[in-house]
N, C-alpha and C positions, 0 to 999 in steps of 0.2 A: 348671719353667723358673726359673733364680734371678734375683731382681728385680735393680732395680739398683743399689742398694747392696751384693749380693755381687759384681757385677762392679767397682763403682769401688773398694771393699776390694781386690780383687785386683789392679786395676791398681795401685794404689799402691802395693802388695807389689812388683809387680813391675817397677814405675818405681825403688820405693828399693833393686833389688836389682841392676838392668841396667841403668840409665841412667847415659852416659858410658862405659861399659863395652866391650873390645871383645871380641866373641865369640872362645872357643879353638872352639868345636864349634858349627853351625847346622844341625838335620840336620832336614827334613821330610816325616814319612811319609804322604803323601799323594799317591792317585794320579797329581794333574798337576801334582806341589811336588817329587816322590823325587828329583829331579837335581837343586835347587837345592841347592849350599852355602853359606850364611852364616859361615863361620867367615873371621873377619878384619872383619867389618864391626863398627861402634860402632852399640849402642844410643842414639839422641837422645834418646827418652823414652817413656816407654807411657804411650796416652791410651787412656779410655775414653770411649762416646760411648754414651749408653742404655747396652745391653746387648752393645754390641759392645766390643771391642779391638785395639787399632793400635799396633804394635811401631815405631817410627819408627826408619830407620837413617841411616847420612851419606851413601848413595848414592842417597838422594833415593827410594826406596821404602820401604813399608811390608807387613807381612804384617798383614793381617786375622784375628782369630778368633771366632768365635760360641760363645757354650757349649750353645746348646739345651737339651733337659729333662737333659745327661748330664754335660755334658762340664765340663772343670775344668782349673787350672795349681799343681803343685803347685813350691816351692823348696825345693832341699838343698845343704847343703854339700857341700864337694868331696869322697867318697867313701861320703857317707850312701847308705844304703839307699832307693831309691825303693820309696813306698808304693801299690804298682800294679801292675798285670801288665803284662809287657814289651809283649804283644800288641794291650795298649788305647792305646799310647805313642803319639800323632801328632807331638810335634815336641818337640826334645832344645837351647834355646839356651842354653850352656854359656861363663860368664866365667869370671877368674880366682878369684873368691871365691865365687860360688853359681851354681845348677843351674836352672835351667826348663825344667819338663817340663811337657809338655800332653796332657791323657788325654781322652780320644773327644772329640777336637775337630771332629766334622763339619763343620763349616766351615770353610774355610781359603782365602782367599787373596793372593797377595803380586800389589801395583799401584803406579803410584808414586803418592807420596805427596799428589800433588796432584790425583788422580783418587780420595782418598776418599771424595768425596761421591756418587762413583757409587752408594756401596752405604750411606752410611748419610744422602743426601740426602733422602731421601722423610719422612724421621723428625719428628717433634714438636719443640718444645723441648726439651731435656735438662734433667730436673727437678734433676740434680748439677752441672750444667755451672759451673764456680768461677766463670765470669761473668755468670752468671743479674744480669737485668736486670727492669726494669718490663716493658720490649716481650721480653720471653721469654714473662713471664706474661702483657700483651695477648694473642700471638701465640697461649698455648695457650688460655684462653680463648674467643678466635676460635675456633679448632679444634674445639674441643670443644662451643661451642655450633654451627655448621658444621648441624647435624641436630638440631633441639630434641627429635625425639622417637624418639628412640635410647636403647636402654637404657643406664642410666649405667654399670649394670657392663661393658658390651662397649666403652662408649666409651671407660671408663678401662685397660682391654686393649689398646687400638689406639695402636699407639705411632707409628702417623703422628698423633694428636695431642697426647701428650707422652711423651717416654720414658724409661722407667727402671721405672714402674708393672706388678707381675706379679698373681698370684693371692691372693697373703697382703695386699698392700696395696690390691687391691681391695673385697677384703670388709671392710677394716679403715676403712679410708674412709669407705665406705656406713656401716658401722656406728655410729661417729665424726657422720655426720650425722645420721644417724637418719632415713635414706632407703633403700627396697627396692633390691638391687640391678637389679630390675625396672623402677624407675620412670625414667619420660622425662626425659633430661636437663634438659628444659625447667622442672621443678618444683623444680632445686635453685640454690643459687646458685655459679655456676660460679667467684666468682671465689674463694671458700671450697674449694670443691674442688680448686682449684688448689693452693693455698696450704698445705692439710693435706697432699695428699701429699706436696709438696716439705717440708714440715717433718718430716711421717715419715721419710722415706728420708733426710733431713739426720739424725735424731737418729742412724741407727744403720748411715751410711755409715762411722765411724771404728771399728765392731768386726761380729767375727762375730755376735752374737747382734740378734737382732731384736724389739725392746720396741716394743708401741705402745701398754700399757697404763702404761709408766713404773717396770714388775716386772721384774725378770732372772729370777727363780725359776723354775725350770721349772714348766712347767704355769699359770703365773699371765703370761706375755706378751703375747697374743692377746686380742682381747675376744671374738672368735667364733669365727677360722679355725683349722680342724681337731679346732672342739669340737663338733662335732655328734654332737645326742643329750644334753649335758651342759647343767647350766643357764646360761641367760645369766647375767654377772657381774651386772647392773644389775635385772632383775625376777624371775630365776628361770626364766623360758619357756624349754623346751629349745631346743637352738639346731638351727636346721633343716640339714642337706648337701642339697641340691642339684645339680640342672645346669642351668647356664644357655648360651643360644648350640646351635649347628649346625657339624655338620661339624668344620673346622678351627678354629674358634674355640670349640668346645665343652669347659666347666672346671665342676668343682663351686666350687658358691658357698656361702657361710653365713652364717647370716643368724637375726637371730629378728625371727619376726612377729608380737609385741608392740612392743618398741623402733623396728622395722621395717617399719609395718603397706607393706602393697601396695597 
């Protein structure tokens, strides 16, 4: 599932590419969206909130979109080739200078604009939100310590208590403290936990690539996720994969249990 800085990257893409803009084409393939037409309405602006996104138009609604573990928005010029199969296309909004296409958008829905909070009110703070405040970070704080003895890594998962946080910047986190993804919230200090994530996802909210070690180089990004089996960067100890969590919340984690002990 991509964290949230590939969604606020996106939405900006697609706020500097449709906002003010008004639709030639609105077209949503989606079972309870296929008869709406958008073509004629102006974009106000595309906001992201965590890991969602909100198309704001001048008639006072918005459509919603979730990407889940698949789904994507890609922009092309007027005649380019889309890079996708026709059959994965959920939604086509088309202005005079560029393209928005939406591929296995699972989630889709159009509300007005001022019943957003239905779907993304439950949520945390938004670790991107360009008005992050002191009371954002009390707030997650709060949240987060909420269950002292909750694993840190499930808590930092649960984006009712702050959002934008996925699987890469979980384990980079932990790692970053030098706390098991295992260990009870209660043993770290929450308001450093805070704070690093929002610093992580701020550094690499303005590009694709995602550095938490201050490297671009491939292979050198990550201080442990998706290196397992290779050695930790800082003692050598190979880096463990894991699963942590049940059920629905169930993600490999990584983690070394020297730097990391449990």
């Amino acid at each position: 599932m991509p964290e949230g800085d590939t969604v606020f990257l996106a939405g900006k893409r697609l706020n500097d590419a449709l906002a003010g803009q008004r639709l030639q084409r609105g077209e949503l393939r989606h079972p309870r969206l296929s008869t709406v037409d958008l073509a004629g309405r102006v974009v106000l602006e595309v906001r992201p909130v965590g890991k969602h996104l909100f198309f704001r138009f001048d008639d006072a609604r918005s459509l919603h979109t979730h990407f889940r573990m698949d789904g994507s928005w890609h922009l092309y010029a007027p005649g380019e080739r889309w890079r996708g199969p026709g059959h994965q296309v959920r939604a086509i909004l088309s202005a005079e200078r560029r393209t928005a296409v939406g591929f296995r958008l699972h989630d889709m829905e159009l509300l007005a604009t001022a019943e957003e909070s239905r779907l993304v009110g439950h949520l945390g703070p938004d670790l991107l939100d360009p008005a992050w405040s002191p009371a954002h970070e009390a707030e997650a704080v709060r949240r987060l310590t909420a269950d002292p003895s909750r694993e840190l890594g499930l808590a930092l998962l649960d984006q009712r208590v702050m959002a934008g946080v996925g699987n890469l910047y979980k384990a980079e986190v932990c790692f970053m403290l030098g706390a098991s993804p295992w260990a009870p919230v209660s043993t770290v200090d929450s308001s450093r936990v805070v704070a690093l994530a929002r610093k992580l996802l701020l550094r690499n909210a303005l590009r694709p690539e995602q550095s938490t070690t201050g490297e671009l180089a491939r292979g050198r990004q990550h201080w442990v996720y998706e290196r397992g089996g290779r050695p930790c960067r800082r003692c050598g100890t190979p880096v463990r994969r894991t699963v942590q969590g049940t059920g629905l919340q169930q993600r490999s984690t990584y983690h070394c249990p020297t730097c990391q002990p449990e």
